[in-house]
mmCIF file as Biopython writes it, N, C-alpha, C and O atoms, coordinates in Angstrom:
data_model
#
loop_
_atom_site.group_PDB
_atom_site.id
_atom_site.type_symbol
_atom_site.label_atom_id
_atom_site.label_alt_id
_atom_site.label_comp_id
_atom_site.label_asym_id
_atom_site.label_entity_id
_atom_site.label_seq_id
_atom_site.pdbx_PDB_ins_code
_atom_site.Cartn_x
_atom_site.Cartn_y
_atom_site.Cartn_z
_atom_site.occupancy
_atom_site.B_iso_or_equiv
_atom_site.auth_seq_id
_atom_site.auth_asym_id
_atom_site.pdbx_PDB_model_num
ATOM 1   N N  . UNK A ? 1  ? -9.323 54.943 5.125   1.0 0.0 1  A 1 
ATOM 2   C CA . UNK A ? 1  ? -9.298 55.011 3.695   1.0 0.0 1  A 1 
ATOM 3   C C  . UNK A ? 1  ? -8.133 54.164 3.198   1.0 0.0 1  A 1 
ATOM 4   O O  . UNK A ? 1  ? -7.113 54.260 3.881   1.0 0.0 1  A 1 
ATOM 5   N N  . UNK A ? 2  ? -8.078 53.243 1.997   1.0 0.0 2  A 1 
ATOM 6   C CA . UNK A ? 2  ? -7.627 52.656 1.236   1.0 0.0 2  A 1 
ATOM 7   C C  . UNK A ? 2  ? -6.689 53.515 0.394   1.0 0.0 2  A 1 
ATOM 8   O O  . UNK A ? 2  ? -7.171 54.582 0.013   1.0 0.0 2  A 1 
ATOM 9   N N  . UNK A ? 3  ? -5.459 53.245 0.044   1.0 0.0 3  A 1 
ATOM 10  C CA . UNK A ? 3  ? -4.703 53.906 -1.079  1.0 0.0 3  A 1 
ATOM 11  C C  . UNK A ? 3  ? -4.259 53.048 -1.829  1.0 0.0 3  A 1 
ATOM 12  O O  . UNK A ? 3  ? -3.719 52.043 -1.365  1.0 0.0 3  A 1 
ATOM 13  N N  . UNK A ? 4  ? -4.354 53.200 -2.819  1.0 0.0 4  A 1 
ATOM 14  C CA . UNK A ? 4  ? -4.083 51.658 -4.110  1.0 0.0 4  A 1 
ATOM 15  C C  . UNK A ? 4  ? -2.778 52.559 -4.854  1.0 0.0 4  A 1 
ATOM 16  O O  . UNK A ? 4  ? -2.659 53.774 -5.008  1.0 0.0 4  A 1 
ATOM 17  N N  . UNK A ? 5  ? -1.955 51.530 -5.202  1.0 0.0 5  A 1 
ATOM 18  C CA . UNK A ? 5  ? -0.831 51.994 -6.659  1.0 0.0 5  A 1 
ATOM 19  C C  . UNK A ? 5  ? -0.553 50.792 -6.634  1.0 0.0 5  A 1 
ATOM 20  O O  . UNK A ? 5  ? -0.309 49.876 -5.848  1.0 0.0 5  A 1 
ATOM 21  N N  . UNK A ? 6  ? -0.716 51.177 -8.434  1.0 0.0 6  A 1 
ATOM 22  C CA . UNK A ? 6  ? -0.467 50.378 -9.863  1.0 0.0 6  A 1 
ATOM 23  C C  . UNK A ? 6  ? 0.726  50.344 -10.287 1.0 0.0 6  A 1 
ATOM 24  O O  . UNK A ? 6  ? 0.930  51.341 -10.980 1.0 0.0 6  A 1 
ATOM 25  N N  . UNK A ? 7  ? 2.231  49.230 -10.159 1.0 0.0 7  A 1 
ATOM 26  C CA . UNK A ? 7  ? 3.380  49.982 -10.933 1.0 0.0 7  A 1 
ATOM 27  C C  . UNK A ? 7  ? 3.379  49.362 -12.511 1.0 0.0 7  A 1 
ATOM 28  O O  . UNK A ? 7  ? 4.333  49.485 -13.280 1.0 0.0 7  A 1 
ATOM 29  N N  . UNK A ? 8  ? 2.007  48.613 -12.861 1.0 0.0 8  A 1 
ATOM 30  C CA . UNK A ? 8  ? 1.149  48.348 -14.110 1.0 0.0 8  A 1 
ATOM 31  C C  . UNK A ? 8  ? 2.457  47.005 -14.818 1.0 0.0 8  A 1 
ATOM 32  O O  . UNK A ? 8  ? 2.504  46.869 -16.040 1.0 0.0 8  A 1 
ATOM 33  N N  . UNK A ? 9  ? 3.131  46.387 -14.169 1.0 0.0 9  A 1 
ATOM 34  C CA . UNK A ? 9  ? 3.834  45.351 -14.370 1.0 0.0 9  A 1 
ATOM 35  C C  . UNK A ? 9  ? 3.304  44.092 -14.344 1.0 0.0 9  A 1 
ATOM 36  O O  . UNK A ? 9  ? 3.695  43.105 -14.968 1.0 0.0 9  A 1 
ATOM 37  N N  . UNK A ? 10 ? 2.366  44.191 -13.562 1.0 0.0 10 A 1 
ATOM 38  C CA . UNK A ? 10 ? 1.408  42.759 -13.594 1.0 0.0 10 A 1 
ATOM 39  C C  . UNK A ? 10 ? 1.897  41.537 -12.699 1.0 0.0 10 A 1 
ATOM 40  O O  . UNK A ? 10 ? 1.451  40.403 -12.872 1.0 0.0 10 A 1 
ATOM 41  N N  . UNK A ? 11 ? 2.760  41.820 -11.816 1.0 0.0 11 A 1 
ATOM 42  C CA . UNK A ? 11 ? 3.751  40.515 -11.258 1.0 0.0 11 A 1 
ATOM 43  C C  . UNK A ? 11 ? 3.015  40.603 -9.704  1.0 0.0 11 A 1 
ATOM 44  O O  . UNK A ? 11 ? 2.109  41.406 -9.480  1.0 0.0 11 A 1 
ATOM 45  N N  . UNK A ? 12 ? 3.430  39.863 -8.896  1.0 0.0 12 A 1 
ATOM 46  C CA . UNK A ? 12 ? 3.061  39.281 -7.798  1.0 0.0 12 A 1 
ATOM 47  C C  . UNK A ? 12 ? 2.557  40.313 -6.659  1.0 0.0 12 A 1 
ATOM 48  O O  . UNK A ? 12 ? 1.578  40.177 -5.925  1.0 0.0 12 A 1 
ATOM 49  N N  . UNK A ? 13 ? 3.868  41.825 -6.724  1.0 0.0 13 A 1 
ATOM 50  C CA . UNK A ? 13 ? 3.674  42.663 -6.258  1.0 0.0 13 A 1 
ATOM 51  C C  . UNK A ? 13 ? 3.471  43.795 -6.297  1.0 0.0 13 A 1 
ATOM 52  O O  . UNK A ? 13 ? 3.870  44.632 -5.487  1.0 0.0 13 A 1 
ATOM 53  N N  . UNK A ? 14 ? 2.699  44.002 -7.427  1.0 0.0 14 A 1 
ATOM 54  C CA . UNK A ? 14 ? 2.697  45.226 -8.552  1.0 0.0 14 A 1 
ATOM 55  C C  . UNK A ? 14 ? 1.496  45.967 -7.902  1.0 0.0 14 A 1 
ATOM 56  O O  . UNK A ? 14 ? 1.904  47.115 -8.075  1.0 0.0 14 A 1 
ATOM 57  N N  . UNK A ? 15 ? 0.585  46.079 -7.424  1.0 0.0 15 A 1 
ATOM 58  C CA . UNK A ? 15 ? -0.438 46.514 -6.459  1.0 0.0 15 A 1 
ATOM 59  C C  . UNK A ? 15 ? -0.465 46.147 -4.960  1.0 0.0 15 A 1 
ATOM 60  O O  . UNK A ? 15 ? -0.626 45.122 -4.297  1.0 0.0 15 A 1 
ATOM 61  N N  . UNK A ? 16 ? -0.196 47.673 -4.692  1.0 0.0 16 A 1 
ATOM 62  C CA . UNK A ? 16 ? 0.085  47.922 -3.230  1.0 0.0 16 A 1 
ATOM 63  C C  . UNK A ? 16 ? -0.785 48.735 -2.552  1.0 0.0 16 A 1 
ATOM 64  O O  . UNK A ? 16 ? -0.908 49.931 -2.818  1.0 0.0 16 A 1 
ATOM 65  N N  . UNK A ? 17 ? -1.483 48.085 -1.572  1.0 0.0 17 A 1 
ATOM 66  C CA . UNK A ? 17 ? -3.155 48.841 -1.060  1.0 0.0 17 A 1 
ATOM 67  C C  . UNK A ? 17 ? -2.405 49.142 0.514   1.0 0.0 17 A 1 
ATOM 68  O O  . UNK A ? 17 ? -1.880 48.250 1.180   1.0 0.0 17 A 1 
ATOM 69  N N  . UNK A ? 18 ? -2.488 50.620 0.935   1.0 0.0 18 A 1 
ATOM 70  C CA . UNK A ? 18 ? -2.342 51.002 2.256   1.0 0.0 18 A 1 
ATOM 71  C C  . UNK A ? 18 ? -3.220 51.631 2.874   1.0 0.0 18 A 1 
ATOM 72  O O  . UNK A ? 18 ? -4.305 52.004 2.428   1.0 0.0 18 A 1 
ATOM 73  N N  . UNK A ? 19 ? -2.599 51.844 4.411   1.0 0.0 19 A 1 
ATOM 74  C CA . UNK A ? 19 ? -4.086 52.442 5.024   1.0 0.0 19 A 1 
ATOM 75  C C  . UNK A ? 19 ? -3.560 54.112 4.947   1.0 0.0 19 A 1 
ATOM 76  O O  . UNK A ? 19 ? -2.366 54.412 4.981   1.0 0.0 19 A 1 
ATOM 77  N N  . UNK A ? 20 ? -4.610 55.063 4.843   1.0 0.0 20 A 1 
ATOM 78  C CA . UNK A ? 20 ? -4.098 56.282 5.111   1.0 0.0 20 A 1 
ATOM 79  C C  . UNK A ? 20 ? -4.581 56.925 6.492   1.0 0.0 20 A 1 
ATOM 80  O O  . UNK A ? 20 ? -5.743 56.605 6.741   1.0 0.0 20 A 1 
ATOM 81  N N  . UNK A ? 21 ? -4.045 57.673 7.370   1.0 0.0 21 A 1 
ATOM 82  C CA . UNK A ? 21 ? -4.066 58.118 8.714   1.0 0.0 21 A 1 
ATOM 83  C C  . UNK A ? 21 ? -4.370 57.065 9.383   1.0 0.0 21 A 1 
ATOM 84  O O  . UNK A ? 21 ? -5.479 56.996 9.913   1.0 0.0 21 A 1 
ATOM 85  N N  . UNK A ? 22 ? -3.664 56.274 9.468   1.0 0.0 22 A 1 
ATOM 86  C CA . UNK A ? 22 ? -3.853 54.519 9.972   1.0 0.0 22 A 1 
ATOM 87  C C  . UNK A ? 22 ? -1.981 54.545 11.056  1.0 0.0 22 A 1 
ATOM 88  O O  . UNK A ? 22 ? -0.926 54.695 10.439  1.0 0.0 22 A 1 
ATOM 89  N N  . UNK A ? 23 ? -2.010 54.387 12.476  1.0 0.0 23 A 1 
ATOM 90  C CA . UNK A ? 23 ? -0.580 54.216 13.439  1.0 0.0 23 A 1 
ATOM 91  C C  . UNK A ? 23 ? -0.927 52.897 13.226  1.0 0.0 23 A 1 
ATOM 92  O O  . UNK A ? 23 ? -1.806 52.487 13.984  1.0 0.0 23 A 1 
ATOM 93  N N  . UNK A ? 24 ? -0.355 51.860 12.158  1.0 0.0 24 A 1 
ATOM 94  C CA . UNK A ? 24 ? 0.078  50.808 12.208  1.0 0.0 24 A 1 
ATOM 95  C C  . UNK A ? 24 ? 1.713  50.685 11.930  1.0 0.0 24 A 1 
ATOM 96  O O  . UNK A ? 24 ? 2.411  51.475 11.294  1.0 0.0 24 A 1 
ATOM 97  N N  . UNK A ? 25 ? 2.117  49.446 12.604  1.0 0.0 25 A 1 
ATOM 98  C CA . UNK A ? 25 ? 3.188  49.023 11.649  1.0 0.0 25 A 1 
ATOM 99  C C  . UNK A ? 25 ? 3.427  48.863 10.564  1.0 0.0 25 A 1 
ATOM 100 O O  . UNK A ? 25 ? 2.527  48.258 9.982   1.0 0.0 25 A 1 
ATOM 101 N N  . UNK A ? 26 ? 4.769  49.291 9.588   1.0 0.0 26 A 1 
ATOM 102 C CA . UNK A ? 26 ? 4.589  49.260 8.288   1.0 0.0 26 A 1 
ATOM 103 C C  . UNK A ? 26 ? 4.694  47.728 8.284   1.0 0.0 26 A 1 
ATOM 104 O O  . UNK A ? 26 ? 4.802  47.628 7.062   1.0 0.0 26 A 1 
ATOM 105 N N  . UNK A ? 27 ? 4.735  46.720 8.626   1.0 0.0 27 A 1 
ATOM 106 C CA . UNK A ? 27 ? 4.352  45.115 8.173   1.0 0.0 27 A 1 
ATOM 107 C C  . UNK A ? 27 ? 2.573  45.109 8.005   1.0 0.0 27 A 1 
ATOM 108 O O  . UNK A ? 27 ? 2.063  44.305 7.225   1.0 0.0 27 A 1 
ATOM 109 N N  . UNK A ? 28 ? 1.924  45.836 8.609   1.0 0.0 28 A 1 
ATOM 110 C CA . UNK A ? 28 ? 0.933  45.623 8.328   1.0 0.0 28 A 1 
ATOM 111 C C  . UNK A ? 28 ? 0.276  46.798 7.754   1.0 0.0 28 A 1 
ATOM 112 O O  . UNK A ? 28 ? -0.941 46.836 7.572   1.0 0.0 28 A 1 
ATOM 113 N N  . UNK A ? 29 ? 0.786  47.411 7.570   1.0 0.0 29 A 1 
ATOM 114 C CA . UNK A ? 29 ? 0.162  48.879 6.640   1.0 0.0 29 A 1 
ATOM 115 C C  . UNK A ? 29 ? -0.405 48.465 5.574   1.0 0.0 29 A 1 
ATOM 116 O O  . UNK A ? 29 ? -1.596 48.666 5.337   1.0 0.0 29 A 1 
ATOM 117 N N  . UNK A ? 30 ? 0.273  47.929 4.920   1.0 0.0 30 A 1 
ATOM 118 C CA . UNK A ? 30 ? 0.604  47.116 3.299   1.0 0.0 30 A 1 
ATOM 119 C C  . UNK A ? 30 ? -0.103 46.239 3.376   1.0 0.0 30 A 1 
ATOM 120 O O  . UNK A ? 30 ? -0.357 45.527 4.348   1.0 0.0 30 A 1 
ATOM 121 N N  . UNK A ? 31 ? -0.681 46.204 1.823   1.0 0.0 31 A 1 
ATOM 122 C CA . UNK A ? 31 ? -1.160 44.401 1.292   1.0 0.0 31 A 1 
ATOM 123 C C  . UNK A ? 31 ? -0.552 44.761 -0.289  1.0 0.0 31 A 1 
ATOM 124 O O  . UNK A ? 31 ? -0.550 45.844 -0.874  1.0 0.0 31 A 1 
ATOM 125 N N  . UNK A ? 32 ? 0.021  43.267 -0.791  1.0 0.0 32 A 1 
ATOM 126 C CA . UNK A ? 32 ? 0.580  43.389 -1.889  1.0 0.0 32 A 1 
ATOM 127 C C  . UNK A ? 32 ? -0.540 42.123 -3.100  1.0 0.0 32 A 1 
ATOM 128 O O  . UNK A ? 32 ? -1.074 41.073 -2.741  1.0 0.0 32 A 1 
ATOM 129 N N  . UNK A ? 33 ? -0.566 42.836 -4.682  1.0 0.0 33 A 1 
ATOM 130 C CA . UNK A ? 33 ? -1.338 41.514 -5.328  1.0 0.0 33 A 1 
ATOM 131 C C  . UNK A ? 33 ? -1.092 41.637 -6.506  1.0 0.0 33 A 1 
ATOM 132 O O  . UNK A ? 33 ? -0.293 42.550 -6.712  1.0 0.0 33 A 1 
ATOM 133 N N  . UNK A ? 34 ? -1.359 41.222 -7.207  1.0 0.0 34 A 1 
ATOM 134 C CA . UNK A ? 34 ? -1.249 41.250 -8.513  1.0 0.0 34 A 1 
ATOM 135 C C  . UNK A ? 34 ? -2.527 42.224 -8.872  1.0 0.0 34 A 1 
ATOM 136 O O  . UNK A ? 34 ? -2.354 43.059 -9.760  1.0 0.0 34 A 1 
ATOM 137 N N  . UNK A ? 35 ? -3.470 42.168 -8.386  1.0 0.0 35 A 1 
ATOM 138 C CA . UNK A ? 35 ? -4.932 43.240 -8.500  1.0 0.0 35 A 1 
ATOM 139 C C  . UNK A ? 35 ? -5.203 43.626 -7.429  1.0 0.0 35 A 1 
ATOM 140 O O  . UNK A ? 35 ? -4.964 43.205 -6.297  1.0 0.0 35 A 1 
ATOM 141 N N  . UNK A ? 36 ? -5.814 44.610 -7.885  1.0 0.0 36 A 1 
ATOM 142 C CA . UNK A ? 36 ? -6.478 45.320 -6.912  1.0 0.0 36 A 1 
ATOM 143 C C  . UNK A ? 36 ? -7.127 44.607 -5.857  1.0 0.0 36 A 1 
ATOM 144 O O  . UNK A ? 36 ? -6.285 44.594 -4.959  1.0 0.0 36 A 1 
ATOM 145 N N  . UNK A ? 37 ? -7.962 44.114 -5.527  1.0 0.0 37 A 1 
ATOM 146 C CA . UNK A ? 37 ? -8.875 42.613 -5.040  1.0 0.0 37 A 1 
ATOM 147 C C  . UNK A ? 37 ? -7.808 42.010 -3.983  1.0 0.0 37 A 1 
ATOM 148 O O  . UNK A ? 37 ? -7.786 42.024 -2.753  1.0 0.0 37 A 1 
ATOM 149 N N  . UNK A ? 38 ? -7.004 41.519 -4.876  1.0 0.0 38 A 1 
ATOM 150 C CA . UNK A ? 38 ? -6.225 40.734 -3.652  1.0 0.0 38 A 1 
ATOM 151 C C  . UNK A ? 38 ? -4.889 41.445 -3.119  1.0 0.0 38 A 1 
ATOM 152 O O  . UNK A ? 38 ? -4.091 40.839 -2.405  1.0 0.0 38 A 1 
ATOM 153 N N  . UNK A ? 39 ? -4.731 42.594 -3.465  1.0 0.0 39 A 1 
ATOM 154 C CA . UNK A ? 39 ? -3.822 43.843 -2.259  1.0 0.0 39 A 1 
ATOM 155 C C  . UNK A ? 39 ? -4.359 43.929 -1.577  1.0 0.0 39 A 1 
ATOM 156 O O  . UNK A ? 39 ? -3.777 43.705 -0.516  1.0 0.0 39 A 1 
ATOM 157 N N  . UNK A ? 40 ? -5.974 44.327 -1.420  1.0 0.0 40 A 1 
ATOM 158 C CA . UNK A ? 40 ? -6.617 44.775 -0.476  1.0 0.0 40 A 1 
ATOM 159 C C  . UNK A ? 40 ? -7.442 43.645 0.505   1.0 0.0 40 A 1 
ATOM 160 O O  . UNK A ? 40 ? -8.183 43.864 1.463   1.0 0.0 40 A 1 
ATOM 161 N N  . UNK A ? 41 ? -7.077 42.513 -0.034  1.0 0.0 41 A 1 
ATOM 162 C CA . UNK A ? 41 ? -7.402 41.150 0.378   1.0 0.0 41 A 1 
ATOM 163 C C  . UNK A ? 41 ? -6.613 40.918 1.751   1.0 0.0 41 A 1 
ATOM 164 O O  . UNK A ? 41 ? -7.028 40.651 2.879   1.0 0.0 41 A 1 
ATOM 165 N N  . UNK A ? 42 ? -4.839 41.189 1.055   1.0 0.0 42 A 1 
ATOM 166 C CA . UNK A ? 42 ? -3.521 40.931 1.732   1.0 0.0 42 A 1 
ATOM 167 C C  . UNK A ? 42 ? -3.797 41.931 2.632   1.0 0.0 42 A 1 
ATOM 168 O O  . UNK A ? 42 ? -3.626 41.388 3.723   1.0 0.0 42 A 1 
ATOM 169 N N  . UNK A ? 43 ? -4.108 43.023 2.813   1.0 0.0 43 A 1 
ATOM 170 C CA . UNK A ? 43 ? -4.124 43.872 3.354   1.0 0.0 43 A 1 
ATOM 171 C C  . UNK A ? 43 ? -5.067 43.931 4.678   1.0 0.0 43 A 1 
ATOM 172 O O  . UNK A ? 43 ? -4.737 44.054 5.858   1.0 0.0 43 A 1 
ATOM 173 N N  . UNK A ? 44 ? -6.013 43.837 4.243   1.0 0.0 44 A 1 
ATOM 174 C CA . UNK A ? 44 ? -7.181 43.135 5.417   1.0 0.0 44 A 1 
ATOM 175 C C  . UNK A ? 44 ? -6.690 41.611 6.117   1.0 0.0 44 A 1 
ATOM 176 O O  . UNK A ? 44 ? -7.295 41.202 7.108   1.0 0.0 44 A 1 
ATOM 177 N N  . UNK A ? 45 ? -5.900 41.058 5.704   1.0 0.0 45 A 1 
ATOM 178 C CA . UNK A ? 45 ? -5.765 39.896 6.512   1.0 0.0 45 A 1 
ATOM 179 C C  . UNK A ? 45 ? -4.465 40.113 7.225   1.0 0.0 45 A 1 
ATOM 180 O O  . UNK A ? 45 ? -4.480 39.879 8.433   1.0 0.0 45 A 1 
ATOM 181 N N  . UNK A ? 46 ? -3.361 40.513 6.696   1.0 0.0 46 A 1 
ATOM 182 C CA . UNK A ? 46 ? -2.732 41.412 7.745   1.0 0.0 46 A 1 
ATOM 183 C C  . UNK A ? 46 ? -3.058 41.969 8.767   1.0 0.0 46 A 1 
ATOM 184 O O  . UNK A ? 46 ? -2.753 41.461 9.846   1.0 0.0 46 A 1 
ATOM 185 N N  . UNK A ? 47 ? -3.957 43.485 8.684   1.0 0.0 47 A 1 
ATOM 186 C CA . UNK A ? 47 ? -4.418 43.724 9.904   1.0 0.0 47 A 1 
ATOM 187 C C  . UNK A ? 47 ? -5.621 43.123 10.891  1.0 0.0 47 A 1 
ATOM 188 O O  . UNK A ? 47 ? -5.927 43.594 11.986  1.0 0.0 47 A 1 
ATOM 189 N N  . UNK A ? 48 ? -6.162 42.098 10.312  1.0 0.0 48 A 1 
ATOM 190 C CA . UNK A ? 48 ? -7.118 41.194 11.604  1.0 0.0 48 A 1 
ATOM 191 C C  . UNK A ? 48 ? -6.018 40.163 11.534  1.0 0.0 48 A 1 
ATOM 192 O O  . UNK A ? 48 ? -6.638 39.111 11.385  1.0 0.0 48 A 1 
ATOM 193 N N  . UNK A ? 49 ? -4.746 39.883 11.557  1.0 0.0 49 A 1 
ATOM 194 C CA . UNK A ? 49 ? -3.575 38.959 12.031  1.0 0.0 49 A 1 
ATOM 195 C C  . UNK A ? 49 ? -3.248 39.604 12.979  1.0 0.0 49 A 1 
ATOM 196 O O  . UNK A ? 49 ? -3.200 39.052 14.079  1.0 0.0 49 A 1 
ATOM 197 N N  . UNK A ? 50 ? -2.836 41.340 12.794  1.0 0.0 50 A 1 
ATOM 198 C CA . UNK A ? 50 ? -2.526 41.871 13.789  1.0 0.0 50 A 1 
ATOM 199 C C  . UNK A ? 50 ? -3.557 42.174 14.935  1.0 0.0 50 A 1 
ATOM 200 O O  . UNK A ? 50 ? -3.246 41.978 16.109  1.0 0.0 50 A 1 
ATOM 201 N N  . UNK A ? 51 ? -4.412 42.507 14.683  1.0 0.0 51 A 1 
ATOM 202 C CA . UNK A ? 51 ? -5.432 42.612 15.680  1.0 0.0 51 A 1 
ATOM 203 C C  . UNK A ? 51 ? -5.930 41.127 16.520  1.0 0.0 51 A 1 
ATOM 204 O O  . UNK A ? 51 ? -6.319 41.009 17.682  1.0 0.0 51 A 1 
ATOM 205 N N  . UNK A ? 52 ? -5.761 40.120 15.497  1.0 0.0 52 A 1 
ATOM 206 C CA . UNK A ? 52 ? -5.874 39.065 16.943  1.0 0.0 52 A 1 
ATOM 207 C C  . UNK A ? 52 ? -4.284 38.820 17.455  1.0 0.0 52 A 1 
ATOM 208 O O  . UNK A ? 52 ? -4.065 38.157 18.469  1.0 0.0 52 A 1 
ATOM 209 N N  . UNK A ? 53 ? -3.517 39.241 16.893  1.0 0.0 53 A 1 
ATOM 210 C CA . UNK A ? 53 ? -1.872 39.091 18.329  1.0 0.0 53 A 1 
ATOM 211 C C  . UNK A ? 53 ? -2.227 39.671 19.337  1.0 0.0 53 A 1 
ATOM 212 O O  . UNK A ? 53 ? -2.147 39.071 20.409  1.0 0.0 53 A 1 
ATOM 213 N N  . UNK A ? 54 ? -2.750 41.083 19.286  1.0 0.0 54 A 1 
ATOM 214 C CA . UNK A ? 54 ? -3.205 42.078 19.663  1.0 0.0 54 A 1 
ATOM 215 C C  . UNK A ? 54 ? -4.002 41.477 20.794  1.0 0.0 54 A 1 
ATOM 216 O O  . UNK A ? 54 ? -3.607 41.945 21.862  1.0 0.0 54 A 1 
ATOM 217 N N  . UNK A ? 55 ? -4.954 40.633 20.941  1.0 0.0 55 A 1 
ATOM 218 C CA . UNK A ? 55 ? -6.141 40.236 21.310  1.0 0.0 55 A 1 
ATOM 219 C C  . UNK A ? 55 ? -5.196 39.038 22.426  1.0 0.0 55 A 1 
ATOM 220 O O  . UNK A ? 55 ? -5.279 38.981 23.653  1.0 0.0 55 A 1 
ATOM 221 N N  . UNK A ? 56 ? -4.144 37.994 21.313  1.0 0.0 56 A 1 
ATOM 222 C CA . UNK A ? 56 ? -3.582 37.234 22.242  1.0 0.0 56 A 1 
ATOM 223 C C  . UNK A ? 56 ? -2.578 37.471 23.380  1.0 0.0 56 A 1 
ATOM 224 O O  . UNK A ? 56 ? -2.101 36.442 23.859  1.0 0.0 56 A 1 
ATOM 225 N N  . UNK A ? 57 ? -1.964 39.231 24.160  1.0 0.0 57 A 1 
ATOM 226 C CA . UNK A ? 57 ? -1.412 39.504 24.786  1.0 0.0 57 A 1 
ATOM 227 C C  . UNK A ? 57 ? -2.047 39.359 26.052  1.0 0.0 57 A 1 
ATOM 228 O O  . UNK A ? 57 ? -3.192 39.595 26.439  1.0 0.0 57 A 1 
ATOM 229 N N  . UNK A ? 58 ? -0.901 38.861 26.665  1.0 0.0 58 A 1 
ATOM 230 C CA . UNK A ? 58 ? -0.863 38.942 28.364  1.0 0.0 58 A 1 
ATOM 231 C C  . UNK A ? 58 ? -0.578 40.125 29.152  1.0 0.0 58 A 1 
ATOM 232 O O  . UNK A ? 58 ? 0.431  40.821 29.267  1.0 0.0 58 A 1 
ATOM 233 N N  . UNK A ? 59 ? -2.069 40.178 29.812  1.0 0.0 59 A 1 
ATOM 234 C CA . UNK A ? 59 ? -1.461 41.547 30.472  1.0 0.0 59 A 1 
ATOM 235 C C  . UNK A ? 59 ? -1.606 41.748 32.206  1.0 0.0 59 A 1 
ATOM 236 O O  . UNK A ? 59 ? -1.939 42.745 32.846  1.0 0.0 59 A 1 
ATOM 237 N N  . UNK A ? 60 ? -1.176 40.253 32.707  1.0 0.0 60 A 1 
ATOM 238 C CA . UNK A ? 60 ? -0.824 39.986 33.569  1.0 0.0 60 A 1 
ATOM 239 C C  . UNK A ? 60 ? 0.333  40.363 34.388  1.0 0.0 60 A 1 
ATOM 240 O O  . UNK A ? 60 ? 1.394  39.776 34.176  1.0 0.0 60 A 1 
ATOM 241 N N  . UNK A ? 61 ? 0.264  41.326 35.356  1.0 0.0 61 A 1 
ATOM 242 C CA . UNK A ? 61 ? 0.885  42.528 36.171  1.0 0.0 61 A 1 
ATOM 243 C C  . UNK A ? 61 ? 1.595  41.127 37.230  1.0 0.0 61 A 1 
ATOM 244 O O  . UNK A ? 61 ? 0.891  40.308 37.820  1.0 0.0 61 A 1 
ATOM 245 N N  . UNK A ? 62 ? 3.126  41.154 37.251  1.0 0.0 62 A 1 
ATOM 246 C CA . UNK A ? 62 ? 3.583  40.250 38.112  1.0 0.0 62 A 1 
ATOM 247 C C  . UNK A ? 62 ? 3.946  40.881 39.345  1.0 0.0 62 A 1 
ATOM 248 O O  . UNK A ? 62 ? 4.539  41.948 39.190  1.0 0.0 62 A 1 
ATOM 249 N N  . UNK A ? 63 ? 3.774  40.552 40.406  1.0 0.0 63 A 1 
ATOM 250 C CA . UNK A ? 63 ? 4.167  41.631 41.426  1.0 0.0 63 A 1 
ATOM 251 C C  . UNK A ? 63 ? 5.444  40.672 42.402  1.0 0.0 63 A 1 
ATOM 252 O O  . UNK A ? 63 ? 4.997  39.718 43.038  1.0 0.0 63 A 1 
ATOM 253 N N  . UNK A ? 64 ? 6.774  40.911 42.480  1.0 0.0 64 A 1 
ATOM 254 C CA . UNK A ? 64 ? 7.669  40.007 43.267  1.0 0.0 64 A 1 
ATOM 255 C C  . UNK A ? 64 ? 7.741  40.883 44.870  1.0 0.0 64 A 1 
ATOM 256 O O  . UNK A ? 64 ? 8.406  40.421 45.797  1.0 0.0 64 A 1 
#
């Protein structure tokens, strides 16, 4: 689920869309916008940023 707040200022970061019962990092919890639309824009592209880092880990076991 999505949680939206309005601090109704209208500026760059005035709508802030999070995830709720979501173990993310707070860098990617968040999407910030001027509307609604593009918080939740920021927000979704955040977490498929994180999910392909996610995707680009090595998990190659070195054994000396």
């Amino acid at each position: 689920m999505v949680k939206i707040y309005d601090d109704g200022k209208g500026k760059a970061q005035s709508v802030e869309a999070s995830m709720t019962d979501v173990d993310l990092p707070a860098s990617v919890n968040y999407g910030y916008g001027v509307t609604e639309p593009e918080a939740v824009a920021d927000l979704r592209q955040r977490v498929l940023a994180y999910i392909a880092s996610l995707h680009d880990l090595d998990f190659t076991v070195i054994i000396r």
